[in-house]
N, C-alpha and C positions, 0 to 999 in steps of 0.2 A: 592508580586505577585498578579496576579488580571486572574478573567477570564470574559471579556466581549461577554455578550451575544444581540449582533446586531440587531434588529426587521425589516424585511422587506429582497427586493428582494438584492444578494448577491451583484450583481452588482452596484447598487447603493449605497449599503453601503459601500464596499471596494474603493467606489471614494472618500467617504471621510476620508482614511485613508492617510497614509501621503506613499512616494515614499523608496523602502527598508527600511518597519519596520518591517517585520520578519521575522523569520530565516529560518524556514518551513512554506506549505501546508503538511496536511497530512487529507485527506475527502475521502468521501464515495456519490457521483454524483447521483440523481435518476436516474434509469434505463430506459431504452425506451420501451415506450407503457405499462409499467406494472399497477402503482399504480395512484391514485390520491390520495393526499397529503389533497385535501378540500381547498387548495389557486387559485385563480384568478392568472394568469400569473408564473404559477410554470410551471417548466423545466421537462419533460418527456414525457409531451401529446402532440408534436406535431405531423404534419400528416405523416411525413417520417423522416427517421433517418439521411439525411442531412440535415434536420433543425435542431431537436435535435442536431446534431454535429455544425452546423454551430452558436448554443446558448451555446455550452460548450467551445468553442475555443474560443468566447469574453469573457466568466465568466474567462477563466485562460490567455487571454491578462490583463485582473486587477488584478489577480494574480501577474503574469508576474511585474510587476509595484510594486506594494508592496512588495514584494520579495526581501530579501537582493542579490546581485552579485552572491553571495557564498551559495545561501539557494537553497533546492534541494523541489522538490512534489512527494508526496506521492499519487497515486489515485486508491482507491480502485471500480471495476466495472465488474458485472456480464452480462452475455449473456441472450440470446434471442431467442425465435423461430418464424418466420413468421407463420401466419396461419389464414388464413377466420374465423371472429370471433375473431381475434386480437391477438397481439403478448400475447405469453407465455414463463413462466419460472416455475424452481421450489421451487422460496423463499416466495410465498405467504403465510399469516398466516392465518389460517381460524378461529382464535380464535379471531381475528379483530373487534371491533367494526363497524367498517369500511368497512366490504366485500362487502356489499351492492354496494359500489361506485365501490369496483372494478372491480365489475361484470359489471357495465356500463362501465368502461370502457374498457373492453374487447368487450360488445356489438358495441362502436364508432367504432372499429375497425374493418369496414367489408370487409375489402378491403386487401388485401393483396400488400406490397410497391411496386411501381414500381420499377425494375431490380431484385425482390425476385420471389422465388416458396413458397406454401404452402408448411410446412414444414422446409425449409430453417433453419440452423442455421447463424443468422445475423452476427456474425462476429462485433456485436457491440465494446466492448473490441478494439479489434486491429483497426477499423476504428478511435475511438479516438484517441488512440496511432498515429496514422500515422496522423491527423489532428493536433495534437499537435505537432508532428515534422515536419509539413509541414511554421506549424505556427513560427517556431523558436525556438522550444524547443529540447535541446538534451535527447532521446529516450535514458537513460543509462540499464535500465534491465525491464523486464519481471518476475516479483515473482508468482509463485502458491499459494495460499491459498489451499492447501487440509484440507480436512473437514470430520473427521472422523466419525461425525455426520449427515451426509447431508440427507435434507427433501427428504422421498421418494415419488418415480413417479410412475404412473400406464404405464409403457410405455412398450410396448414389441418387438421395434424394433432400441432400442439402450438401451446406459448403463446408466443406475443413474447417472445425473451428482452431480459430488462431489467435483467439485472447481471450484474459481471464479481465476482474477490476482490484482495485486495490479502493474503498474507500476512506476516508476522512472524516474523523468523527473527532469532538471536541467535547469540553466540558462546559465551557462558556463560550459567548458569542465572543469575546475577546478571549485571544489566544497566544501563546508565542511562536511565531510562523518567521524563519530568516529567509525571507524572497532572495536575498542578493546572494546566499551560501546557493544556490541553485539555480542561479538564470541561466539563460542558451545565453550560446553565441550568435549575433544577428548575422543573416548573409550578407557577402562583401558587397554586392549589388544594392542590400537595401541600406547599409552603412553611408556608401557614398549618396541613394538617392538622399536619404534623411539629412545626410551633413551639407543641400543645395544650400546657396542663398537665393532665397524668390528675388529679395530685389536686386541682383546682379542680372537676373532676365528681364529688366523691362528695355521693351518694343520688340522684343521677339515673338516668335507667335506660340513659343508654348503657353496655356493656358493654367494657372494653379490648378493644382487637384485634381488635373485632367490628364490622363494618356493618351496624349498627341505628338508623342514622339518617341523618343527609344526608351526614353525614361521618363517619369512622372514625377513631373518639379511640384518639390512640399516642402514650406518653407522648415529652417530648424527649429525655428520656435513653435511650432506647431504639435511637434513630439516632446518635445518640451515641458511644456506648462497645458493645466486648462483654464489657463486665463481667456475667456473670449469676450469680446463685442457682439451682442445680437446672436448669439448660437442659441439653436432650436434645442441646444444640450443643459441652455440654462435653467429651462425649465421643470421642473420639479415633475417626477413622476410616483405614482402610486407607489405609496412604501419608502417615498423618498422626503426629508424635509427640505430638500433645495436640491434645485437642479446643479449640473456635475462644471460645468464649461460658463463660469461667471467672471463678468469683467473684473468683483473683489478679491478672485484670488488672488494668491501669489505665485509669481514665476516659479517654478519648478527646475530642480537639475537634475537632467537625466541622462544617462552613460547611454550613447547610442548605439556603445557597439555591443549592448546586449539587451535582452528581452525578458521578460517574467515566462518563467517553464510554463510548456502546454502543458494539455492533461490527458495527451495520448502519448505512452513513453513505448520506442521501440528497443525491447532489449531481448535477447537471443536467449534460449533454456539454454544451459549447462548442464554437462554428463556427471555424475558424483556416482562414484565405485563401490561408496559403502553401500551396507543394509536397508536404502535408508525411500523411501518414495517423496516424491515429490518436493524437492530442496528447492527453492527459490533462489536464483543468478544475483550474487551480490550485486551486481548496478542495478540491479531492480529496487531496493532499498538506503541503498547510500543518500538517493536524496531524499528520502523520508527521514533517515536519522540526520542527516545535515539539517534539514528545516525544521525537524521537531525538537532538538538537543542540542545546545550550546556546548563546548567543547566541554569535555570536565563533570558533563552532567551523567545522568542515569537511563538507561534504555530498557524497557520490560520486552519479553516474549516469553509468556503464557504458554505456547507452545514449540519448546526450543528448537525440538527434534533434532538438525545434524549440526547444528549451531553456529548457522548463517550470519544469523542478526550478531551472536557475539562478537561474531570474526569480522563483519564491517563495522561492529561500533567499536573495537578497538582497535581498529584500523583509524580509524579518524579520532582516535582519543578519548574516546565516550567508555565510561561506566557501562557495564549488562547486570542483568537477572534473567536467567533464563530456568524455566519451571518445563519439566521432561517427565510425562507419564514411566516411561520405557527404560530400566536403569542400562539396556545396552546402546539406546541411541544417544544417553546421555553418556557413554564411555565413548562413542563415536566423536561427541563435540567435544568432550575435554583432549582428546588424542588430538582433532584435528586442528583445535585451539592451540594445544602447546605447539604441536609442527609447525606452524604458523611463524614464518624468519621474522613477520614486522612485530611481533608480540608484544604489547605496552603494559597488558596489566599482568595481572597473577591471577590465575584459573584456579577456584574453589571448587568443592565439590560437596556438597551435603545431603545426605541420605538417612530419613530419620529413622528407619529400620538398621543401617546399618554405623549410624555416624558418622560424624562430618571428618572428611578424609582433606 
């Protein structure tokens, strides 16, 4: 296994990747108007956030290209606020070597976007989202990142914000998704209610389906299967060719003592010491690259920066490509890839200015 780390602008470098060579995206976008990065033609300073959109929906048409049929993205992206003096958020690090710049470029931004108010929450997030579905990407979920940790704000006329999304974007309506590499664990309480047997309570007076007592008796088979008799679930609704809860199915087997993952994930920021803003908490991505990557396979990130995504795809076994504007944040991830005691692949480096090292 191997983790290549790309030197230069994404786009360019995913041209010279070959057409379905991997199985995932799963990245993390600069944000708009917040940071400078210190590269010449890097993605977040443009002058409006339909440029910036209208530069993220060609980086994921190469995407798009590269992409197996079957391989789904991952993209994690936080919001924004208009305001005179420049867009703000609240993931800045003030421990930055780097604050300096991005106090300039908070200065560049004297202007408030046209169609925005001062103040405004930009609604950047769902603007991509709907840009990439406009572009021919199926829009499949909306995930929360809640942040039990979240940087606080001096703000006294809303609430701390405390989460960003991550959404899911495919290339087809079918896709390869491993639900069981990711399920919760169910609680012990609703383990034992689901493993009742209803018919060991007849003449009692608990009632199925009802909570009329400490616990609410549901039979096993009822988590089970959707085989039913007479369920108002058999019936077909709008968008559907048959309804879901039919006496012709077939019994189902299903592990009760776990559950298909929500799509609110609470997972904690992490401190990272390098150069480096806004690094994403590996357990924030491990189950994106479990569901979207068979072991063995290939994981893209477009925008590698301290080389997160590397460090949990081969952690779990997975293949990387990681493409880095900035050849110091990409010295940042190849150092902190090789430090790395579980290391599985071999850390490339290629730089077409200076050659592949």
């Amino acid at each position: 296994m191997t983790v290549d780390i790309l030197i230069g602008d994404c786009r360019a470098r995913m041209a010279g990747m070959p057409d379905q060579s991997v199985h995932t995206c799963v990245t993390s976008p600069p944000y708009f108007g917040l940071r400078d990065y210190g590269c010449a033609g890097q993605i977040g300073l443009e002058s409006t956030p339909a440029e910036f959109l209208a530069a993220m929906v060609e980086v994921f048409r190469e995407v798009r290209r590269v992409l197996r049929d079957d391989g789904t993205v991952w993209v994690n992206i936080g919001d924004s606020y208009a305001r005179a003096g420049g867009a703000t958020d609240n993931t800045r690090d003030p421990r930055s070597a780097s604050i300096a710049r991005q106090r300039d470029v908070q200065q560049k931004c004297l202007v408030v976007p046209d169609g925005y108010k001062s103040k405004d929450l930009m609604g950047i997030p769902w603007r991509l989202a709907f840009a990439l579905q406009d572009d021919g990407w199926y829009l499949r979920q909306d995930i929360i990142w809640a942040k039990p940790n979240p940087m606080p704000e001096s703000v006294r006329d809303r609430c701390t914000k405390s989460h960003e999304y991550i959404f899911l974007f495919s290339k087809q309506p079918k896709y390869y998704f491993d639900q069981d590499a990711i399920a919760e664990d169910v609680a012990p309480s609703s383990v034992a209610r689901l493993a009742q047997n209803i018919n060991d309570q007849a003449g009692s007076d608990r009632v199925p389906g009802k909570t009329n007592g400490a616990m609410k008796a549901v039979a096993r088979n009822s988590r089970d299967t959707f085989k039913r008799e007479g369920s108002k679930r058999g019936v077909a609704h709008v968008g559907q060719n048959m309804g879901t809860h039919r006496p012709d199915r077939d019994d189902g087997q299903w592990d009760i003592a776990k559950r298909n993952k929500r799509s609110v994930w609470n997972v904690a920021t992490q401190p990272f010491k390098e150069a480096h803003f806004a690094t994403y908490p590996p357990a924030l991505i491990e189950p994106c690259i479990l569901a979207g990557c068979p072991e063995g396979g290939t994981v893209l990130d477009p925008f590698g920066g301290a080389g997160t995504t590397g460090l949990v795809a081969d952690r779990l076994k997975r293949n990387a490509i990681l493409c880095e504007l900035n050849p110091e944040y990409a010295e940042i991830a190849r150092k902190r890839l090789q430090a790395d005691a579980t290391l599985f692949s071999d850390v490339r480096v290629s730089d077409p200015l200076a050659g592949a090292a």
